[in-house]
C-alpha positions as CSV (number, residue, x, y, z in Angstrom):
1,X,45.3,-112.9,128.0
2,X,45.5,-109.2,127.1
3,X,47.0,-111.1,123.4
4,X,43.6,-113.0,123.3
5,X,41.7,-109.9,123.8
6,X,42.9,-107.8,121.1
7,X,42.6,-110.2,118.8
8,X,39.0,-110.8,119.8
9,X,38.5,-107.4,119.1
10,X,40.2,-107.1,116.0
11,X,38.2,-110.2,114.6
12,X,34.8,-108.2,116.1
13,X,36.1,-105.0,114.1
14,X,36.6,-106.7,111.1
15,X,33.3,-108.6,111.1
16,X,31.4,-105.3,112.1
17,X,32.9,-103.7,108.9
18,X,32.5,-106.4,106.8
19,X,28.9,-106.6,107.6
20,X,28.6,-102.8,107.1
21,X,29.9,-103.1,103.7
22,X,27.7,-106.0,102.8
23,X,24.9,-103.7,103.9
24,X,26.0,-100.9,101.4
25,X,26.7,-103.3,98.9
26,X,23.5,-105.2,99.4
27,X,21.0,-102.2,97.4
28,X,23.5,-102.0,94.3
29,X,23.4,-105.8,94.5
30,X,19.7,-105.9,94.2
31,X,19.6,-103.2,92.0
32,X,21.9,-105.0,89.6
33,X,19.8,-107.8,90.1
34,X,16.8,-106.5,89.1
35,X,18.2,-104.6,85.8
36,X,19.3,-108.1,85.0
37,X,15.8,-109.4,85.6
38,X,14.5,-106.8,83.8
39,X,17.0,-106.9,81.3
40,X,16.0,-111.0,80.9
41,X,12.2,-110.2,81.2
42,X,11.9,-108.2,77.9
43,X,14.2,-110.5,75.7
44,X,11.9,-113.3,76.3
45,X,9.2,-110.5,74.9
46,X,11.0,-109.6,71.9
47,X,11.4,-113.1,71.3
48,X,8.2,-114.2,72.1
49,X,6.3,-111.3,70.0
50,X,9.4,-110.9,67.3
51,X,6.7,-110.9,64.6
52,X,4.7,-108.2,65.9
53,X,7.7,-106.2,66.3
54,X,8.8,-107.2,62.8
55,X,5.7,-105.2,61.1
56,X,6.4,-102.0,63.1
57,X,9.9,-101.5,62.2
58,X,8.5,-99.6,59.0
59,X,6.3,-97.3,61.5
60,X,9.5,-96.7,63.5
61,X,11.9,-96.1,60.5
62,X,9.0,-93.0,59.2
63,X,9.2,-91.6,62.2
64,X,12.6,-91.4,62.7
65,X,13.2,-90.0,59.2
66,X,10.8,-88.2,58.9
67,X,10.1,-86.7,62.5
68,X,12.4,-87.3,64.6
69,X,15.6,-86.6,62.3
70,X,14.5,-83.4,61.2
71,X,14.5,-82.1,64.3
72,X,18.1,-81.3,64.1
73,X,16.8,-79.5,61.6
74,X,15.2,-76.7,63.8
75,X,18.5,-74.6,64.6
76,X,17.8,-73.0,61.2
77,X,15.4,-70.6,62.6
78,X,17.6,-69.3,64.9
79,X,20.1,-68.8,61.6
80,X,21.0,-66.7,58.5
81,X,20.7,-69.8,57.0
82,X,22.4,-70.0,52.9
83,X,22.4,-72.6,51.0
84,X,26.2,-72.0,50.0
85,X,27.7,-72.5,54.2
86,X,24.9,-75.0,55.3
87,X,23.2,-75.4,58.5
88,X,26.5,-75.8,60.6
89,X,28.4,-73.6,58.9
90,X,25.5,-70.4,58.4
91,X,26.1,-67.3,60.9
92,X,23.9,-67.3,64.2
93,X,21.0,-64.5,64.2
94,X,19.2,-65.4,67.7
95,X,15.9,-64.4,67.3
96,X,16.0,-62.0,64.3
97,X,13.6,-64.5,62.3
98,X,10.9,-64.4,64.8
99,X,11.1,-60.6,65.1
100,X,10.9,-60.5,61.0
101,X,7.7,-63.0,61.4
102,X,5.6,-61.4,63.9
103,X,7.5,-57.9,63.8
104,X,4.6,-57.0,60.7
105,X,1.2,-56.0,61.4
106,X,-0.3,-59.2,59.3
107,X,1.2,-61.0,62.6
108,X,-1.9,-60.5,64.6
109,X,-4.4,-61.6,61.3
110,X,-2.4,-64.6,60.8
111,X,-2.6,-66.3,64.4
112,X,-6.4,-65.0,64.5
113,X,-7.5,-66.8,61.5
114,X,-5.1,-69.8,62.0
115,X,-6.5,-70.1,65.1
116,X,-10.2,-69.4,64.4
117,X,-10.8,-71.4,62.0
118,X,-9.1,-74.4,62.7
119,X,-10.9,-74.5,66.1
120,X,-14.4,-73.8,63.2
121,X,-13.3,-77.4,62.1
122,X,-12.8,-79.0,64.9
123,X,-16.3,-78.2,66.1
124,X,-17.8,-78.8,63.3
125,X,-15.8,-81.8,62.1
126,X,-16.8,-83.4,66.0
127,X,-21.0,-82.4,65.9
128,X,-21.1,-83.8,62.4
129,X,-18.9,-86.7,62.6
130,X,-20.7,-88.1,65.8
131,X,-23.8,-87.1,63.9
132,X,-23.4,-88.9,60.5
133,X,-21.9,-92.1,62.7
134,X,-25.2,-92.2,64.8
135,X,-27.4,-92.2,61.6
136,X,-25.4,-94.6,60.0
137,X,-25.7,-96.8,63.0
138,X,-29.5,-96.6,62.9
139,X,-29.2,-98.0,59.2
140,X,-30.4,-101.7,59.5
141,X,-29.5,-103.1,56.0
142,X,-26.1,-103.8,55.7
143,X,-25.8,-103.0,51.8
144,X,-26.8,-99.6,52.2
145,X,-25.0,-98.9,55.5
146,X,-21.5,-99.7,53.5
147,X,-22.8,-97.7,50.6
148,X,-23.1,-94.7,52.6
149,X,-20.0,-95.3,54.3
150,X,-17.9,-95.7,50.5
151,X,-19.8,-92.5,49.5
152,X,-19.3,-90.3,52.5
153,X,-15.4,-91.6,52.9
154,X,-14.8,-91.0,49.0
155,X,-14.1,-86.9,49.0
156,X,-11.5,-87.4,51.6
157,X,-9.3,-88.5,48.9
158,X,-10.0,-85.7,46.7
159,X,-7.4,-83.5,46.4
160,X,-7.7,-80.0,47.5
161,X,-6.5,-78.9,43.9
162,X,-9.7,-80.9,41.9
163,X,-11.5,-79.3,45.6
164,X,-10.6,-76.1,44.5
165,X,-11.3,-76.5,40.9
166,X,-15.2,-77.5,42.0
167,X,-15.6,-74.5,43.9
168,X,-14.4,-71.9,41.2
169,X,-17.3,-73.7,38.7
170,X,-19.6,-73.1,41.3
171,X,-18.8,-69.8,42.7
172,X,-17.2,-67.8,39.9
173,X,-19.5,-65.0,37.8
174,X,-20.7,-67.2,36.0
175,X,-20.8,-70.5,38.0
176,X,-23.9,-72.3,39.7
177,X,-24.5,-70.5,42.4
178,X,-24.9,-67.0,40.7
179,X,-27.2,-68.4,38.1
180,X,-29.5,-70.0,40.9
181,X,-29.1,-66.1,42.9
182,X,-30.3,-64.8,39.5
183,X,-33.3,-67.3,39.0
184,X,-34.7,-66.3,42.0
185,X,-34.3,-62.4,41.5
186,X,-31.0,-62.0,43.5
187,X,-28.1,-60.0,42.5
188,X,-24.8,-61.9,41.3
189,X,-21.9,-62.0,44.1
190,X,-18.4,-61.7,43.8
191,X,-17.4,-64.4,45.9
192,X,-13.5,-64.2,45.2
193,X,-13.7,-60.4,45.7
194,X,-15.6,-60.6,49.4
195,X,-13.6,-61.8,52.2
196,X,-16.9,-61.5,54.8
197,X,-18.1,-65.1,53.2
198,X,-15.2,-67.2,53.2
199,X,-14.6,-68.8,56.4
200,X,-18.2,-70.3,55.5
201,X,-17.4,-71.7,52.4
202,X,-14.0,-72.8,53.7
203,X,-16.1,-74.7,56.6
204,X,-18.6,-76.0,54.4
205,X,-15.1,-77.2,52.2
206,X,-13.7,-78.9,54.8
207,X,-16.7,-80.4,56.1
208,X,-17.4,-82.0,52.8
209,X,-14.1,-83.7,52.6
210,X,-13.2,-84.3,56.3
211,X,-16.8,-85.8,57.8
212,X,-16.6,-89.0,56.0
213,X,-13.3,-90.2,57.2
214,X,-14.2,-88.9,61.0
215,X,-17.5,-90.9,61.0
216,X,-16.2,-93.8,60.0
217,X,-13.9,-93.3,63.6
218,X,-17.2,-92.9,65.7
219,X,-19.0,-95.4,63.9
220,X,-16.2,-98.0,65.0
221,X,-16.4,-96.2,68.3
222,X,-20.4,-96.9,68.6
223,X,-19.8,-100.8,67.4
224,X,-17.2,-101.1,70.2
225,X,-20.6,-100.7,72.5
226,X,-22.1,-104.1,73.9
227,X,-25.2,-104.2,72.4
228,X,-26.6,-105.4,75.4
229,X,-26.7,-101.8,77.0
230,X,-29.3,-100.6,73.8
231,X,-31.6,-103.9,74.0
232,X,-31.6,-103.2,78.3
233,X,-32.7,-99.8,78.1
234,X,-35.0,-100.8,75.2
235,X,-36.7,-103.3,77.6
236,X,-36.6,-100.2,80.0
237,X,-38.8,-98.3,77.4
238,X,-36.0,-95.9,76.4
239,X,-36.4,-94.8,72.5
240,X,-34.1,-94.2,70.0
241,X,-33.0,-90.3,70.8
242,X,-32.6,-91.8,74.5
243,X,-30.5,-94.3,74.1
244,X,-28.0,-92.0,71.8
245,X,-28.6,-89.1,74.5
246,X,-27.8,-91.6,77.6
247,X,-25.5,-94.5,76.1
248,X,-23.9,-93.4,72.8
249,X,-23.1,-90.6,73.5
250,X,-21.0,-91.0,77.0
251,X,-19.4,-94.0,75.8
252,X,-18.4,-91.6,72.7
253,X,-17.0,-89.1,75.1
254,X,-13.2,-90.5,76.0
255,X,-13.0,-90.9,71.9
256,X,-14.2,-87.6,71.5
257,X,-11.7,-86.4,74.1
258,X,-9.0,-87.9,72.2
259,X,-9.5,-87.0,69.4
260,X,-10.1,-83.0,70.0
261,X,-7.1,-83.0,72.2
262,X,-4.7,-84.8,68.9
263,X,-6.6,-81.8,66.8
264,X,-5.7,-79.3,69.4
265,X,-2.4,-80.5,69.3
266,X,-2.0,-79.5,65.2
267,X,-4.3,-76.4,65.9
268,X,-1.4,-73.8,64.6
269,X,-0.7,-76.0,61.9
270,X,-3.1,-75.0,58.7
271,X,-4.3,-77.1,56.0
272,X,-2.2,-75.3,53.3
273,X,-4.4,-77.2,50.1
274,X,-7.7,-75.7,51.8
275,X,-6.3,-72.4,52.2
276,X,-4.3,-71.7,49.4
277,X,-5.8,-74.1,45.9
278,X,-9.6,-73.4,47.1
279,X,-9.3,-69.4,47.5
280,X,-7.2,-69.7,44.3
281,X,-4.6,-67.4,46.0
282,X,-7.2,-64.5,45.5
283,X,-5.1,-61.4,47.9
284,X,-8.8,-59.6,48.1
285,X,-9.7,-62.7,50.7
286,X,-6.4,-62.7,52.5
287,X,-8.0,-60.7,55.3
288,X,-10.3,-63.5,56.2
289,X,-8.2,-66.5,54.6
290,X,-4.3,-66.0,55.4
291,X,-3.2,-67.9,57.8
292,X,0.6,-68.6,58.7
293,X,1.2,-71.5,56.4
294,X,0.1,-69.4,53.2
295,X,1.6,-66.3,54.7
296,X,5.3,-68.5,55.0
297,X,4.5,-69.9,51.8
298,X,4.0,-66.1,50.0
299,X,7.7,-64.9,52.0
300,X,9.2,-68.0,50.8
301,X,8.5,-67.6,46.8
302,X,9.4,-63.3,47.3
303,X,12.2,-63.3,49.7
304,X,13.2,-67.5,50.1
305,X,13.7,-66.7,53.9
306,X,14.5,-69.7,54.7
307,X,15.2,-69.0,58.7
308,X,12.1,-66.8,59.0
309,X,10.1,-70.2,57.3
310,X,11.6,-72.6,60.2
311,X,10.8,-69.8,62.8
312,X,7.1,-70.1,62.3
313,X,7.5,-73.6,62.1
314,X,9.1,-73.8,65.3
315,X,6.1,-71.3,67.0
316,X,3.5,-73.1,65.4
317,X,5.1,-77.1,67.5
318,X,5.7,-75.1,70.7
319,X,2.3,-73.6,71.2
320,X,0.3,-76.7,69.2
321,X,2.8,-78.8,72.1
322,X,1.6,-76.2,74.4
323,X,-2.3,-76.5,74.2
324,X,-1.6,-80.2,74.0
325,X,-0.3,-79.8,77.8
326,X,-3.0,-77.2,78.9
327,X,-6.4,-79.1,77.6
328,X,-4.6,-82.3,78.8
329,X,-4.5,-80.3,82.5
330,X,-7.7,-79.7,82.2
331,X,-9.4,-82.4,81.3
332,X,-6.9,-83.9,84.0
333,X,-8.5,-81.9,86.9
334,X,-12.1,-82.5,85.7
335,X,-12.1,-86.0,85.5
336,X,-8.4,-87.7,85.4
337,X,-9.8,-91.2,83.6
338,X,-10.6,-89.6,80.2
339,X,-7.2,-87.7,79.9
340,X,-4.9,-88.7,77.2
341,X,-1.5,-88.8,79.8
């Protein structure tokens, strides 16, 4: 009897810990059944879309070359980097280059105009963009709605150097514009010699060669619009300037959004063909035109720092990554639908 019982309760032992290991078993069960699952699910998508994924293996092979590789890259600006040891094998400086980049009192000029004037663009790039788009909506003939749209997209493949080139004929002493100041009784102006009227012309520059291409990305936006919203408020007795003001125009928003917060995102990050092949390289307009690409540029060609080049580099992806995150927040917290993550 006693025999019968403590085999009873061995058996009851042995089942209670076998169903106690069962149950700690049973979540890396599931969870190795759903990985499997899973693992199943998106093979049936690759093969299902292989096409599709076929045509962006180009995309993915650019960026890994060319953006993702050369990150490895960025240990150089914390390096006495020389060509003759290599990036390994070059002695370890810390943070020397940054000192050496923004140790100088041009440190505080740089980041002011970098930053001024590229956030000049962005405004005015947006307002016109949106702007041009909404007129070239309101065009009814379909001829002269794409011939506006080949001639304001043309200049964006100008290069800055031809750019540059037009601007000398029309602002040097003799050029254009001096000739029309002297027609109508106005003193000549040295425009490469006056630093006060350049981020003007440098706006105006970048207007000209920037708003056709941004257009064209509102004008897509505004056709993505049902058309049925425009002939409804129509009906309503809306006009034209209200239906932009209380249709386009929010629909445009999330677009807009997107597109300022991408911009944002490259705000440190100059256009060094504007800056450098438009001003000519004049140093009498460096006080209103040198920004940290030209100023890396100039310590390149006297000094070939090569460590102090990737330190600037490095600043300018950490803050533009930076403000990315920030405007992000905020747009976040003001309404969390139109935020880009």
């Amino acid at each position: 009897m006693l025999r019968l019982k403590k085999s009873s309760s061995e058996s009851l032992s042995a089942g209670a810990s076998a169903g106690a290991a069962n149950q700690l078993a049973a979540p890396h069960l599931g969870a190795a059944s759903a990985a499997h699952n899973s693992r199943n699910q998106l093979w049936r998508q690759v093969r299902r879309k292989w096409s599709r994924l076929l045509m962006a293996v180009p995309g993915i092979v650019w960026l890994l070359i060319f953006s993702y590789i050369p990150m490895f890259g960025v240990i150089i600006a914390f390096k006495d980097f020389r060509f003759d040891k290599g990036i390994l094998g070059s002695d370890w400086v810390g943070f020397d280059n940054f000192r050496f980049l923004f140790g100088t009192r041009d440190a505080l000029r740089i980041t002011f105009n970098t930053l001024f004037l590229n956030a000049v663009f962005i405004v005015t790039d947006t307002v016109a963009a949106i702007a041009v788009a909404i007129l070239l909506y309101q065009v009814q003939r379909h001829f002269l709605s794409r011939f506006y749209q080949a001639t304001l997209f043309f200049p964006y493949f100008i290069s800055w150097v031809i750019v540059g080139i037009f601007v000398f004929a029309l602002l040097s002493q003799g050029g254009v514009v001096n000739n029309l100041l002297v027609g109508v009784g106005l003193p000549k102006v040295q425009w490469y010699s006056s630093p006060q009227y350049w981020p003007g012309i440098l706006t105006l520059a970048h207007l000209w060669k920037s708003v056709g291409f941004w257009s064209l990305v509102y004008f897509a936006g505004i056709l993505a619009i049902n058309p049925e919203l425009y002939e409804a408020a129509a009906v309503d007795g809306a006009n034209a300037w209200r239906r932009v003001l209380h249709i386009t125009l929010p629909l445009l928003v999330p677009l807009m959004i997107i597109n300022v917060l991408l911009s944002i995102g490259r705000i440190f990050y100059a256009d060094f063909g504007l800056f450098f092949f438009v001003t000519r390289g004049e140093g009498l307009l460096l006080p209103t035109t040198d920004v940290i690409d030209t100023y890396v540029y100039r310590a390149l060609t006297k000094s070939a720092n090569i460590g102090m080049a990737s330190a600037a580099g490095f600043y300018q992806a950490i803050v533009g990554f930076t403000l990315v995150l920030v405007t992000n927040w905020v747009v976040r917290r003001i309404n969390p639908e139109r935020s880009l993550f």
